[in-house]
C-alpha positions as CSV (number, residue, x, y, z in Angstrom):
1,X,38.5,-45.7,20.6
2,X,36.6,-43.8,22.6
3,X,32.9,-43.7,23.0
4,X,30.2,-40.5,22.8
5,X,26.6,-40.3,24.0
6,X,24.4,-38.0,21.7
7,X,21.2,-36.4,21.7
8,X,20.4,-35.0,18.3
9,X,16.9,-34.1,16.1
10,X,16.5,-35.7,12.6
11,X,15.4,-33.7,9.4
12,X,12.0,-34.5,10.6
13,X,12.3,-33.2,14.1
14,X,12.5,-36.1,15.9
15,X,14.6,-36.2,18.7
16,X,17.2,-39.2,18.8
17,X,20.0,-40.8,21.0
18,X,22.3,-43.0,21.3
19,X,26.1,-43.2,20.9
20,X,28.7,-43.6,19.1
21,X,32.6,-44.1,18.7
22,X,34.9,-41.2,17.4
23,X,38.4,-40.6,17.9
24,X,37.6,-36.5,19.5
25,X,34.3,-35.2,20.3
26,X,34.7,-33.2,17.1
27,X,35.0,-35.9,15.0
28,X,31.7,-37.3,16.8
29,X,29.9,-34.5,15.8
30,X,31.3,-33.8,12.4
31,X,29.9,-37.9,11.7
32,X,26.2,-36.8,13.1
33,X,25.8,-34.0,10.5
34,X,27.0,-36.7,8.1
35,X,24.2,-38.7,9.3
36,X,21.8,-36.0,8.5
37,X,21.4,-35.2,12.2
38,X,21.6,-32.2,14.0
39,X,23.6,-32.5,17.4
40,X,21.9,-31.3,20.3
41,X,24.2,-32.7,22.8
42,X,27.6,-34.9,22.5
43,X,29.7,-36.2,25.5
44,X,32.3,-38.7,25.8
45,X,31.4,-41.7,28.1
46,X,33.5,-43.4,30.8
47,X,34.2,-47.1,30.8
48,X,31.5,-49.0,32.4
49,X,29.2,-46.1,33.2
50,X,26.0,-45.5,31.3
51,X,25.7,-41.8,30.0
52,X,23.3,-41.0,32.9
53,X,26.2,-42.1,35.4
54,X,28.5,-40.4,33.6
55,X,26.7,-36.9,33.7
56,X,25.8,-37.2,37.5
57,X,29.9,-37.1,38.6
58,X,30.9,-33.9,40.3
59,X,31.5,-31.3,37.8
60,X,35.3,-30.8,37.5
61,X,36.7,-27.2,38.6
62,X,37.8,-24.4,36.6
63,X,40.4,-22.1,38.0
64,X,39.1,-18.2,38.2
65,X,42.4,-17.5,35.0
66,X,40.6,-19.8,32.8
67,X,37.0,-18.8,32.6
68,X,38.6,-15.3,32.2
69,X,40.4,-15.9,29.2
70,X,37.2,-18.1,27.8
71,X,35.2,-15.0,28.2
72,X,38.0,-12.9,26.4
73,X,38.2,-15.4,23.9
74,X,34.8,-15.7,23.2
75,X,34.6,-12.1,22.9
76,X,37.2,-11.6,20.6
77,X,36.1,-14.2,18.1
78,X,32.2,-13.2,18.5
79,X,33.4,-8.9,17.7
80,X,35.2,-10.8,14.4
81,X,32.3,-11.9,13.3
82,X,32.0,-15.4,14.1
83,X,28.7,-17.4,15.2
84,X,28.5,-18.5,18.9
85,X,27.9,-21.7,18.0
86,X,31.5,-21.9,16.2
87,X,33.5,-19.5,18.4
88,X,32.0,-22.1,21.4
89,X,33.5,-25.2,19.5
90,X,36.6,-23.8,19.1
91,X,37.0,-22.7,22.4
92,X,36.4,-26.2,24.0
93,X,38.5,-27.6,21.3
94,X,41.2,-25.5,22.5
95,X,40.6,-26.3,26.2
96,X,43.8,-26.6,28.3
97,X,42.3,-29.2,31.0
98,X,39.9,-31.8,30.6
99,X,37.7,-30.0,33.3
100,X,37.7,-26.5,31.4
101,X,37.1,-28.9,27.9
102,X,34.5,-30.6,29.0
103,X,32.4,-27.1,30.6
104,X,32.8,-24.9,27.8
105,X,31.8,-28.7,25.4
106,X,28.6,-28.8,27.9
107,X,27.9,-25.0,26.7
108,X,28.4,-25.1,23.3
109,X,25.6,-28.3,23.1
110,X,23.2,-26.4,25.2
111,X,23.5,-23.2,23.1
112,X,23.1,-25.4,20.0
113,X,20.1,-27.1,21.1
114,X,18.6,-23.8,21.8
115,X,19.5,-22.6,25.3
116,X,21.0,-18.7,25.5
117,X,24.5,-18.3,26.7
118,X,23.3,-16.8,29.7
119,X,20.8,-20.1,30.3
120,X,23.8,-22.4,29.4
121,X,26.6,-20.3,31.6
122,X,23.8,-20.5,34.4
123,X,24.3,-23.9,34.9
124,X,27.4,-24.0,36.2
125,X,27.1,-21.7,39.1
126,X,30.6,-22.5,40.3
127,X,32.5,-20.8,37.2
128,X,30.4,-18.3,36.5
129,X,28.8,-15.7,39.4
130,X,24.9,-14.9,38.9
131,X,26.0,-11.5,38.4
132,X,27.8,-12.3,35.3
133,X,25.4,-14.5,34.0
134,X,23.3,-11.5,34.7
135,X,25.0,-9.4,32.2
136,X,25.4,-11.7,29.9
137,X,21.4,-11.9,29.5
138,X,21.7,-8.1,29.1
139,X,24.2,-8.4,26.5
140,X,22.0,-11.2,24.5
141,X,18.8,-9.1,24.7
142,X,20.7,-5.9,23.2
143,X,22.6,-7.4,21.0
144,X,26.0,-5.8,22.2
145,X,27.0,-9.6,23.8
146,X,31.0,-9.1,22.7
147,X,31.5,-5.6,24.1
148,X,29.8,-7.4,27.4
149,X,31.6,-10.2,27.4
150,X,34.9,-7.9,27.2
151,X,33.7,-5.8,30.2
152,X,33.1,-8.6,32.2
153,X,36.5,-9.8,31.5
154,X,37.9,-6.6,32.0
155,X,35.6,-6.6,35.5
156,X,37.0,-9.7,36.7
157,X,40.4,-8.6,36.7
158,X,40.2,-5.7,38.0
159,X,38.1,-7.1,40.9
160,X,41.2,-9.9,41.4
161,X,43.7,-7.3,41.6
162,X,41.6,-5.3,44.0
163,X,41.2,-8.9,46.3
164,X,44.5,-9.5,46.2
165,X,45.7,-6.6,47.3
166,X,43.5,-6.1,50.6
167,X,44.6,-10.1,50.9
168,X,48.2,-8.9,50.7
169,X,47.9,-5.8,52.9
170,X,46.1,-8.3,56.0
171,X,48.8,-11.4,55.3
172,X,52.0,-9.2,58.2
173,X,48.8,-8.1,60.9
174,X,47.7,-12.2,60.3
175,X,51.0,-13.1,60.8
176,X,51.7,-11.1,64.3
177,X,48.5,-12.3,65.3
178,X,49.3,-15.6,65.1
179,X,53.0,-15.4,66.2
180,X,51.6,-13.3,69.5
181,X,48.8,-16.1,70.5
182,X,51.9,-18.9,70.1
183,X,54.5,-17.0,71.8
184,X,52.0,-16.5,74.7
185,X,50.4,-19.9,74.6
186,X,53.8,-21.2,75.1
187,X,54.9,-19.4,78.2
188,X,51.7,-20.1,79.9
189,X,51.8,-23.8,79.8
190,X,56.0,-24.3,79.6
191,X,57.5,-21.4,80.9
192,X,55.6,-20.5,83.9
193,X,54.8,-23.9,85.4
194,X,58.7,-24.2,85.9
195,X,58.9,-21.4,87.9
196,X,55.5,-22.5,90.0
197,X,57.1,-25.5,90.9
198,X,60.3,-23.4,92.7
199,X,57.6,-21.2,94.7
200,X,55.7,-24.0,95.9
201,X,58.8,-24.3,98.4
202,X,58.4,-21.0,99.7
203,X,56.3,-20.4,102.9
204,X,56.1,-17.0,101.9
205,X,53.1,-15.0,100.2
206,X,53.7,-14.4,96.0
207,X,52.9,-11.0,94.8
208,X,49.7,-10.5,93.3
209,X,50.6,-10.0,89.5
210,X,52.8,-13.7,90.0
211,X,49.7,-15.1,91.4
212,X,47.5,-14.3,88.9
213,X,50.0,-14.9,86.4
214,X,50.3,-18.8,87.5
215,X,46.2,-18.6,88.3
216,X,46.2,-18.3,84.7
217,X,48.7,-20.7,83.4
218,X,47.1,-23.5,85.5
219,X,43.7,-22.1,84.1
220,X,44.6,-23.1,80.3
221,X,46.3,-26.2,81.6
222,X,42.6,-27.5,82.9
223,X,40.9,-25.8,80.7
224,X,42.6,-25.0,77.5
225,X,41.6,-27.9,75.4
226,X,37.9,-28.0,76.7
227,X,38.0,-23.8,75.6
228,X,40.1,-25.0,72.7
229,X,37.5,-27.2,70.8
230,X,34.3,-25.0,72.2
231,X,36.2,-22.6,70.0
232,X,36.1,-24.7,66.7
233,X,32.6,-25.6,67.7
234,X,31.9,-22.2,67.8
235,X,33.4,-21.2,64.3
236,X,31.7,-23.9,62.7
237,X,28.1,-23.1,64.3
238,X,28.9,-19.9,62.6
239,X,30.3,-20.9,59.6
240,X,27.1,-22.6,59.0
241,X,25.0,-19.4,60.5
242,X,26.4,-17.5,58.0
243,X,24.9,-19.8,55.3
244,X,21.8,-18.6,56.0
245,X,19.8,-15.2,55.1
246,X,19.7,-14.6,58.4
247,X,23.0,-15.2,59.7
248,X,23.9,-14.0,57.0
249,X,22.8,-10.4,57.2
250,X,23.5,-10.4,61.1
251,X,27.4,-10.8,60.6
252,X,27.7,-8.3,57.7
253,X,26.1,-5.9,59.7
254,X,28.3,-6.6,62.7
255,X,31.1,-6.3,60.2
256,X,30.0,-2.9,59.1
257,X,30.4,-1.7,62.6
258,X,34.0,-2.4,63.7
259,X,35.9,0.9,63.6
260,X,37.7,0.7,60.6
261,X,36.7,-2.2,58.9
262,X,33.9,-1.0,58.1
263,X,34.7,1.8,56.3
264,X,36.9,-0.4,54.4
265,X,34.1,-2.7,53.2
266,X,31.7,-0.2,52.1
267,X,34.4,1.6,49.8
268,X,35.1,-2.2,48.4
269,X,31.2,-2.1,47.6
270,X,31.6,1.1,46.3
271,X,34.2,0.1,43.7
272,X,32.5,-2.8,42.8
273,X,28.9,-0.9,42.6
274,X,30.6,1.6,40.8
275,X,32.5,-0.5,38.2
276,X,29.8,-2.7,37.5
277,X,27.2,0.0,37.1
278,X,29.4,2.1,34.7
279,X,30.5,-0.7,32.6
280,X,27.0,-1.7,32.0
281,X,25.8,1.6,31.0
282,X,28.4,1.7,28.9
283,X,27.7,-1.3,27.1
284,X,23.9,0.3,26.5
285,X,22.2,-1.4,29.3
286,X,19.0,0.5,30.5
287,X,19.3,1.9,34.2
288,X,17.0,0.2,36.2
289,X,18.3,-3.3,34.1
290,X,21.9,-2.4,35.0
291,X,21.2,-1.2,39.0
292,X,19.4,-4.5,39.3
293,X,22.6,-6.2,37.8
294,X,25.6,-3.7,40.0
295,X,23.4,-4.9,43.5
296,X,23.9,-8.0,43.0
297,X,27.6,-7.5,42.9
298,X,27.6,-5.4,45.8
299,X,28.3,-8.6,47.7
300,X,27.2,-7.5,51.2
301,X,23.3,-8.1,51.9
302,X,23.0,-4.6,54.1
303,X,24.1,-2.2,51.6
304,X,22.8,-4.2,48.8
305,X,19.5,-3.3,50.5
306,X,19.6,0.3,50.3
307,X,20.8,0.1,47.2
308,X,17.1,-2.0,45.9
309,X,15.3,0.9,47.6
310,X,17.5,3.4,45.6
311,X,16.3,1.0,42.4
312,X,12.1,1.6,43.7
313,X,12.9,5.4,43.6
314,X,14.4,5.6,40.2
315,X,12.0,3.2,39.0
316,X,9.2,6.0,40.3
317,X,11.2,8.7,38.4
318,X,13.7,10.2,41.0
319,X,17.1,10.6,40.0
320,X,20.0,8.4,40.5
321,X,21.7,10.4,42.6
322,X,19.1,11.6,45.3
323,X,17.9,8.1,45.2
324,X,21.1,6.6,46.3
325,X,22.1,10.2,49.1
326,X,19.9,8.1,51.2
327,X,22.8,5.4,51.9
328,X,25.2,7.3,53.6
329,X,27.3,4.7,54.4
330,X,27.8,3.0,50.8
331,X,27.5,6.6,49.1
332,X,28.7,9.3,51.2
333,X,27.7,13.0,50.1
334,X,31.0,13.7,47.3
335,X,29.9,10.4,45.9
336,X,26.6,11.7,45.5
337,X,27.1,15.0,44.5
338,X,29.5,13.6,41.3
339,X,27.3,11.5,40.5
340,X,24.0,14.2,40.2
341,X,26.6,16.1,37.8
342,X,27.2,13.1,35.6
343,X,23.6,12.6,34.9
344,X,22.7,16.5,34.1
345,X,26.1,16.1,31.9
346,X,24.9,12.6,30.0
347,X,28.2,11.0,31.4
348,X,27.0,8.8,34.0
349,X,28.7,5.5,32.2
350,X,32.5,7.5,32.7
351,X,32.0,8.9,35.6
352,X,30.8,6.0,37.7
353,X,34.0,4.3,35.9
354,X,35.8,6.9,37.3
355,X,34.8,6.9,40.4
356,X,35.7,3.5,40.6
357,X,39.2,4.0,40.0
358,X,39.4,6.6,42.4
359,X,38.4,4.8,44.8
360,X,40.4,2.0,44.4
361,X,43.3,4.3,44.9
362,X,41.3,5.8,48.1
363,X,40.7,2.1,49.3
364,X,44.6,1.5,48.8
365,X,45.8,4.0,50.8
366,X,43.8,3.0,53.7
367,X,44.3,-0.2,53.4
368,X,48.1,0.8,53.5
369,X,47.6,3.3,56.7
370,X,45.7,0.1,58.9
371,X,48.7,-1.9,58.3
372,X,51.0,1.1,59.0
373,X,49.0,1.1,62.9
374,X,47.7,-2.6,62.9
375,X,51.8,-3.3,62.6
376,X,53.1,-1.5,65.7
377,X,49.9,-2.1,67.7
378,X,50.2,-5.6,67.2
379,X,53.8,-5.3,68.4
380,X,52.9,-3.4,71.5
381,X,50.6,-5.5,72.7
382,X,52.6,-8.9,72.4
383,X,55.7,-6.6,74.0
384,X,53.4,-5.8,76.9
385,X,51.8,-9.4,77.4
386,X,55.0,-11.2,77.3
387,X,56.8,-8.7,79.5
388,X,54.1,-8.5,82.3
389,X,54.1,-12.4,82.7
390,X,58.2,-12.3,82.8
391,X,57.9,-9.0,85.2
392,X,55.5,-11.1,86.9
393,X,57.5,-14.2,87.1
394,X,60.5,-12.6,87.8
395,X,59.2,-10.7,91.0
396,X,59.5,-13.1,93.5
397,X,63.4,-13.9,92.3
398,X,64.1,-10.0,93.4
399,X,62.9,-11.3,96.8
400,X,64.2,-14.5,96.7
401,X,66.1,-14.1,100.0
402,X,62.8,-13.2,102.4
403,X,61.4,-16.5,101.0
404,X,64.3,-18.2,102.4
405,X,64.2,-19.9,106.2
């Protein structure tokens, strides 16, 4: 029979520990508040390993799906009417996985020891984003917690929709990328060095487009693995930059810059912004509490930036709209200008919402006419690499008979 660690307070508000065997962790619980205790924590204990060691493994994964439904779920049964507490030990009795049972069993003891669901989600930074816990806190404070949980739920799978499909529209110009740099590779260190070694009997000058040709095979032959692992070197130095504030902010902004890329990224921020900002106001959140929340989920440092100087001038009483005018790049002038009308017309909360869907369709479409060039760019250029080294290869066999003594 299993075995559960407790932590609990007696009827005189002591606290109390220790452990006990149950056949479920609900059946545990259900024999404390026999006992006359009240369960501040219950966990089942591993073979061998004190609670303490038990607690300090690696906290098991959730998958993105299920902490979706768990916030739908607890939604759903919190806008039927029942406690947090309850709808919390029902979810975790329900769990799927042990991981996801175990998480959402962790919750449920912290909110019944006292902690808010926000405090308790907070803790487990890998499931759930500090912008969600964010909105959460929100949804605690104003008493509206189910209609927030629902947005966020809502939020979430919109925003996975939205990731997979710029991951879907970059998977064919990956693909050509990586079939050019092999096709290439491969002539330069198989192809060509089987033609160098039948011009190294001629006593005759190559052209200068074979000779740089084979300059360049022999080059990747010395060199290529050196250049080869200075370039993993090199993306792990700035993996590990990127870590950091710092590094951070520098390759965000360099990614803002590329001619077309960037314009993609600051109309995903704008969606995101957008959505998150609208569904908050719509769930009753004050302005300034809800612009705080929608930076964070931004998710790029630079514009997130302009966006907490846009906060400073609402918070000094400018409007929302002239406050935000000043980030061109994140909010460009129609943006703006819809968004000054919504506030004179009280329907900031719908508009921001719709904006957001409109922009998704905007993002879409561009997304759809990089591919459309990245495609037959992409194309060209391995046509014209691989045909310039076989032009270049070739040129000496036209002349193959003034070679000959």
């Amino acid at each position: 029979m299993p075995l559960f660690a407790y932590k609990a307070m007696d009827q005189a508000g002591q606290a109390r520990s220790g452990s006990t065997p149950a056949t479920s962790r609900t059946a545990a619980l259900d024999l404390l508040v026999q006992q006359g205790l009240i369960p501040v924590s219950v966990e089942e204990t591993q073979a061998g390993k004190t609670p303490a060691q038990a607690a300090s493994r690696r906290p098991p994964k959730v998958s993105q799906a299920a902490c979706e439904s768990f916030i739908r779920e607890l939604s759903n049964l919190l806008a039927g009417g029942v406690a947090l507490s309850r709808a919390l030990q029902i979810l975790s009795r329900e769990a799927a996985r042990p991981g996801e049972r175990q998480q959402w069993a962790a919750i449920h003891d912290e909110v019944v020891g006292g902690s808010t669901l926000a405090d308790a989600m907070g803790r487990w930074p890998q499931t759930f984003s500090p912008v969600q816990v964010a909105m959460v806190r929100a949804g605690e404070t104003g008493g509206f917690l189910d209609v927030v949980l629902e947005q966020i739920a809502e939020f979430r799978a919109r925003e996975r929709d939205l990731k997979s499909k710029v991951k879907g529209a970059l998977v064919y110009p990956a693909v050509l990328a990586v079939l050019s740099t092999a096709v290439v590779t491969f002539l330069l260190v198989y192809f060509i060095p089987k033609f160098t070694d039948l011009f190294r009997g001629f006593d005759a000058a190559l052209p200068g487009l074979t000779r740089a040709i084979i300059a360049a095979s022999q080059g990747v032959g010395i060199y290529g693995l050196p250049v080869l692992v200075g370039a993993v070197i090199t993306i792990l130095l700035v993996r590990r930059a990127a870590q950091s504030e710092a590094g951070k902010r520098v390759l965000q902004r360099l990614w803002l810059r590329l001619p077309g890329v960037g314009s993609v990224l600051s109309r995903f921020a704008l969606i995101r912004f957008c959505r998150m900002l609208g569904t908050l106001l719509g769930a009753g959140v004050p302005l300034v509490a809800a612009l705080r929340v929608a930076r964070e989920a931004i998710g790029n440092q630079i514009l997130a930036d302009a966006v907490a100087h846009a906060i400073e001038e609402v918070q000094r009483g400018s409007s929302l709209a002239s406050s935000l005018a000043a980030c061109r790049q994140l909010f460009p002038p129609s943006v703006s200008e819809v968004i000054a009308v919504a506030e004179e017309s009280s329907r900031l909360d719908k508009e921001l919402t719709r904006l957001a869907a409109t922009n998704e369709t905007e993002l879409d479409r561009r997304l759809r006419m990089l591919v459309a060039l990245a495609e037959p760019l992409l194309l060209l250029v391995m046509a014209a690499v691989v045909g310039t080294i076989v032009i270049g290869m070739l040129l000496p066999v036209f002349t193959l008979q003034d070679y000959i003594h």
